[in-house]
C-alpha positions as CSV (number, residue, x, y, z in Angstrom):
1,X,-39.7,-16.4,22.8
2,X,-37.4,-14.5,20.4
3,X,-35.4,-16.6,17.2
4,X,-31.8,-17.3,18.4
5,X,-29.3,-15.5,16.9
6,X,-28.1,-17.5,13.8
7,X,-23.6,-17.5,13.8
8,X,-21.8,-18.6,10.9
9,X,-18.4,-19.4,12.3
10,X,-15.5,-19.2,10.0
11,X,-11.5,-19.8,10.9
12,X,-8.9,-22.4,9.2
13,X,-8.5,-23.7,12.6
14,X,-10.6,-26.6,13.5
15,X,-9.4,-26.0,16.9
16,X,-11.0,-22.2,17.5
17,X,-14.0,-23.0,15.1
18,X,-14.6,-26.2,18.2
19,X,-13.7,-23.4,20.9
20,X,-16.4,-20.6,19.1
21,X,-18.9,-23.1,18.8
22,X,-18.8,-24.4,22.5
23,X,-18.7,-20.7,23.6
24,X,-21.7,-19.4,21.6
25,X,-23.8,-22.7,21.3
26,X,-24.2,-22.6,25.4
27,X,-26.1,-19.2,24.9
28,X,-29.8,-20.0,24.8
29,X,-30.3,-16.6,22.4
30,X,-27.2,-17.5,20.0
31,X,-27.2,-21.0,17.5
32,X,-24.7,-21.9,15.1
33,X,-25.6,-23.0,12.1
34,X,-22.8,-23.7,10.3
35,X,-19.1,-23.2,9.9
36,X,-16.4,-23.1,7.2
37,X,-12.8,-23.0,6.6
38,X,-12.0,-21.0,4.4
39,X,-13.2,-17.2,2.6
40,X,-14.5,-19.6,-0.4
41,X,-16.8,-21.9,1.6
42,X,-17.5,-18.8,3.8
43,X,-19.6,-17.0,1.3
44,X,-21.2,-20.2,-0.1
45,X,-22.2,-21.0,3.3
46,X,-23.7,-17.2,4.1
47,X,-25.8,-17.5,1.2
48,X,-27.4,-20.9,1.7
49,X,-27.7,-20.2,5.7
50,X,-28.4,-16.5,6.0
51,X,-26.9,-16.4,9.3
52,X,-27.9,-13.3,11.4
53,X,-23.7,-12.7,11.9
54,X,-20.5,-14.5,10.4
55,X,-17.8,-14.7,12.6
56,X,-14.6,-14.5,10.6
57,X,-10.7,-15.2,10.8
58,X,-8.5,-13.2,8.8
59,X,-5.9,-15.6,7.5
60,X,-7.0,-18.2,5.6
61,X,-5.9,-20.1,2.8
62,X,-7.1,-19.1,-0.8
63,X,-9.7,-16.3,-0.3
64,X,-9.3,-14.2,3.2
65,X,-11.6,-13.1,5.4
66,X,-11.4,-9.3,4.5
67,X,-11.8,-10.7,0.4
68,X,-15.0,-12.3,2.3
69,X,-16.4,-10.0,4.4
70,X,-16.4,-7.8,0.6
71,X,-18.7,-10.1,-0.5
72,X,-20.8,-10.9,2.9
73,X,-21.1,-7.1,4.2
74,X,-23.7,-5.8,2.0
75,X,-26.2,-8.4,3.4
76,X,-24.7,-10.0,6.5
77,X,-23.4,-8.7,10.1
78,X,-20.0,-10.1,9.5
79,X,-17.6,-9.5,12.6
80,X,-14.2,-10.2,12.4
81,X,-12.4,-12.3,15.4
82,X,-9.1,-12.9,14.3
83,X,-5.4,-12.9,16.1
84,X,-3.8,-10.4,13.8
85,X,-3.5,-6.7,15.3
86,X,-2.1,-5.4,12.0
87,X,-3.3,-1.4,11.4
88,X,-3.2,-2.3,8.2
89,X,-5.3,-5.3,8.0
90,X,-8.0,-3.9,10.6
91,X,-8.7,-0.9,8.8
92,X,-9.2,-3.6,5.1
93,X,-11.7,-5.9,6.7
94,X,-13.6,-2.0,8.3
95,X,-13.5,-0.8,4.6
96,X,-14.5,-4.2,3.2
97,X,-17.9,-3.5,5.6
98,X,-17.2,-5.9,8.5
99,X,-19.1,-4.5,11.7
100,X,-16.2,-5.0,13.9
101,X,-12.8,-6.7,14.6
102,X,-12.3,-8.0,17.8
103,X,-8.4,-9.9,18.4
104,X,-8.1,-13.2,20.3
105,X,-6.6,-13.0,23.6
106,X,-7.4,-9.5,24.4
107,X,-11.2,-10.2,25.2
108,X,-12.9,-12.6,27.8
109,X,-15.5,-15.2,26.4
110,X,-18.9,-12.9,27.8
111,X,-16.8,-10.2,25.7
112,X,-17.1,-12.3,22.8
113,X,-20.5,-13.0,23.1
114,X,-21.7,-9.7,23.5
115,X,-20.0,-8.2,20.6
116,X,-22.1,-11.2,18.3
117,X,-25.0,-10.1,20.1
118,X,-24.5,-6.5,19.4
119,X,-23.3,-7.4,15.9
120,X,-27.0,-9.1,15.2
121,X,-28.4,-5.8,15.8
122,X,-26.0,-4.3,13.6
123,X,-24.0,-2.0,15.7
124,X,-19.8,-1.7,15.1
125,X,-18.1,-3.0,17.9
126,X,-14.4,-2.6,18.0
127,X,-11.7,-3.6,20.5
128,X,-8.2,-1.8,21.4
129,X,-7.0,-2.6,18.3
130,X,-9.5,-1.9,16.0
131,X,-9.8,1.7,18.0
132,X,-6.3,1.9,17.8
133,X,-6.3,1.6,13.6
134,X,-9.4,3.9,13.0
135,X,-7.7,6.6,15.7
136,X,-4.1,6.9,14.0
137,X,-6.3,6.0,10.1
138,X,-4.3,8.9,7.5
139,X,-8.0,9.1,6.0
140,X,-10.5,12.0,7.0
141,X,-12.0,10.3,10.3
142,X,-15.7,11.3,10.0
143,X,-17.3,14.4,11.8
144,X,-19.0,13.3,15.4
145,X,-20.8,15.7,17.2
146,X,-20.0,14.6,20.4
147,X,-21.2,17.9,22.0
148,X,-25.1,16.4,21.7
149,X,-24.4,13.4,24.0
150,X,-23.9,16.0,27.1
151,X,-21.0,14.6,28.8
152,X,-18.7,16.4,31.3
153,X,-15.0,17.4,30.4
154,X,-14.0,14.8,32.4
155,X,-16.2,12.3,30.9
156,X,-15.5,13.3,27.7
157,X,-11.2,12.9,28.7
158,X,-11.9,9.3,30.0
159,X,-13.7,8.4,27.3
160,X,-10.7,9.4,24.8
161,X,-8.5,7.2,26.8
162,X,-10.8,4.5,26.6
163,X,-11.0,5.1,22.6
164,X,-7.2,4.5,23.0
165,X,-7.7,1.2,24.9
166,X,-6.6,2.0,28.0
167,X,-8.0,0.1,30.9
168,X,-9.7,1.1,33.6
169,X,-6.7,1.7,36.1
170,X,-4.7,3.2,33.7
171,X,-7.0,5.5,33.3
172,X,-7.1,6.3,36.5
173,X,-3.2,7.2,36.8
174,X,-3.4,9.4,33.5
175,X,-6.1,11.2,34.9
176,X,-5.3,11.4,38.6
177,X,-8.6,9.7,39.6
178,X,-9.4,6.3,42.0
179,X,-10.3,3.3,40.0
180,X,-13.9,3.4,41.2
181,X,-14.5,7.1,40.0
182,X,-13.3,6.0,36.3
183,X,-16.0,3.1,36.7
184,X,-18.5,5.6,38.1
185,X,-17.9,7.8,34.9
186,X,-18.4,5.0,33.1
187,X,-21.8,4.2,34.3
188,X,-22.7,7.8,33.4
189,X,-21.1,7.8,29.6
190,X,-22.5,4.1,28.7
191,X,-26.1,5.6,28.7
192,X,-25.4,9.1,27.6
193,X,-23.8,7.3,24.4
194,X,-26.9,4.6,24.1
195,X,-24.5,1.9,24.4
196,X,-23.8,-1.2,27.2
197,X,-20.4,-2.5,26.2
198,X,-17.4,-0.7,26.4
199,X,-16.6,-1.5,23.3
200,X,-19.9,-0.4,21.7
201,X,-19.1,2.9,23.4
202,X,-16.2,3.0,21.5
203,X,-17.3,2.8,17.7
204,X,-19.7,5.3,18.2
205,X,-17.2,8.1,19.9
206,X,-15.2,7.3,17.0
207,X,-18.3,7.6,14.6
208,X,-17.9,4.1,13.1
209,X,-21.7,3.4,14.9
210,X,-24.7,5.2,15.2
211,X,-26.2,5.7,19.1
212,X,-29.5,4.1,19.9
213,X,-32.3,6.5,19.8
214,X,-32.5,7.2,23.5
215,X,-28.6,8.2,23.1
C-alpha cells in the first residue's frame, strides 16, 4: 500500500479549512496533516510537516499566499485554491512557483481532489481562470511544439477552446459539432497529451506542464 498523500491546508477561514479537510480526509490516498491561517504559520508549518502539497488561499492577513507560495515552491507542490479570479493575482502566485490555481465555485469536489492528486506528482493544473491569465499574460508565453502530440485540426481547435475554458457544449456551438463528438475528441486528446483531467490537459497545451512520457 502506497503513503497517503500528505495536504497542508491553508485559508483564514476556519469554515473552508473544515470544508477542505472533510473533502480530502475521506480519500483513503490523501491525509492532512496540518493546517494554518495565515502565509506566516503556512511556511512554519511546511517546514516542520513536509507535506507532499499545500493547499493555499490567497488573501490572508499579514503574509499572503502568493508571498508564501515564494517561500514554499522551491521544495513543496503548493496549489493555490482561492476565490479571487484576479489576472493579476493568478499570474503572481504562477511566477511565485505555485503548481496551479484552481477558484472556488467553478470546480466540483472530485475536481478538487484530483488537481491535489496531480499536484503530488508535481504536474501544473490550472482552471478557466488560471488559463485565462497565462493565455491573455503581455509576457513571451513559452514555445510548445504541439505538432509532436499528433492531434487532428479539429482536435487541435477544441482543445484551444478548452484552453479558453469553454465547456463542453459550448464548444460544441462554436464548432458546429454534437456534444458527444466534443467528448469523443476529448477521449482522443487526454491520451495523446499524457494527461487525465481536463485541466491537466490544459497546463501542458499552454506549456506551463510537461506531458508524461508516454505523451
Amino acid at each position: 500500500m502506497t503513503d497517503p498523500i500528505r495536504v497542508l491546508v491553508v485559508d483564514d477561514n476556519a469554515v473552508v479549512r473544515m470544508g477542505l479537510r472533510n473533502l480530502l480526509d475521506a480519500r483513503e490516498e490523501i491525509e492532512v496533516v496540518g493546517e494554518a491561517d495565515n502565509g506566516e504559520d503556512a511556511v512554519k508549518e511546511n517546514l516542520r510537516l513536509e507535506p507532499d502539497v499545500v493547499l493555499c488561499d490567497v488573501r490572508m492577513p499579514g503574509l499572503d499566499g502568493v508571498g508564501a507560495a515564494t517561500q514554499m515552491s522551491p521544495t513543496t507542490n503548493v496549489l493555490m485554491l482561492t476565490y479571487s479570479d484576479d489576472l493579476d493575482v493568478i499570474r503572481g502566485a504562477m511566477a511565485a512557483g505555485a503548481k496551479g490555481y484552481l477558484v472556488h465555485g467553478a470546480h466540483q469536489p472530485d475536481e478538487i481532489v484530483a488537481a491535489v492528486v496531480s499536484a503530488s506528482r508535481g504536474s501544473s493544473v490550472l482552471g478557466p481562470a488560471a488559463a485565462k491569465a497565462l493565455l491573455t499574460d503581455p509576457a513571451p508565453a513559452p514555445s510548445v511544439d504541439r505538432s509532436r502530440w499528433g492531434l487532428t485540426a479539429r482536435e487541435g481547435e477544441v482543445m484551444e477552446k478548452v484552453a479558453l475554458g469553454l465547456t463542453n457544449r459550448e464548444i460544441a456551438k462554436a464548432c458546429f459539432l454534437a456534444e458527444k463528438t466534443v467528448k469523443n475528441h476529448l477521449n482522443n486528446i487526454f491520451p495523446k497529451l499524457g494527461v487525465t483531467t481536463r485541466a491537466e490537459a490544459v497546463s501542458v497545451w499552454l506549456g506551463a506542464a510537461r506531458p508524461t512520457e508516454n505523451a
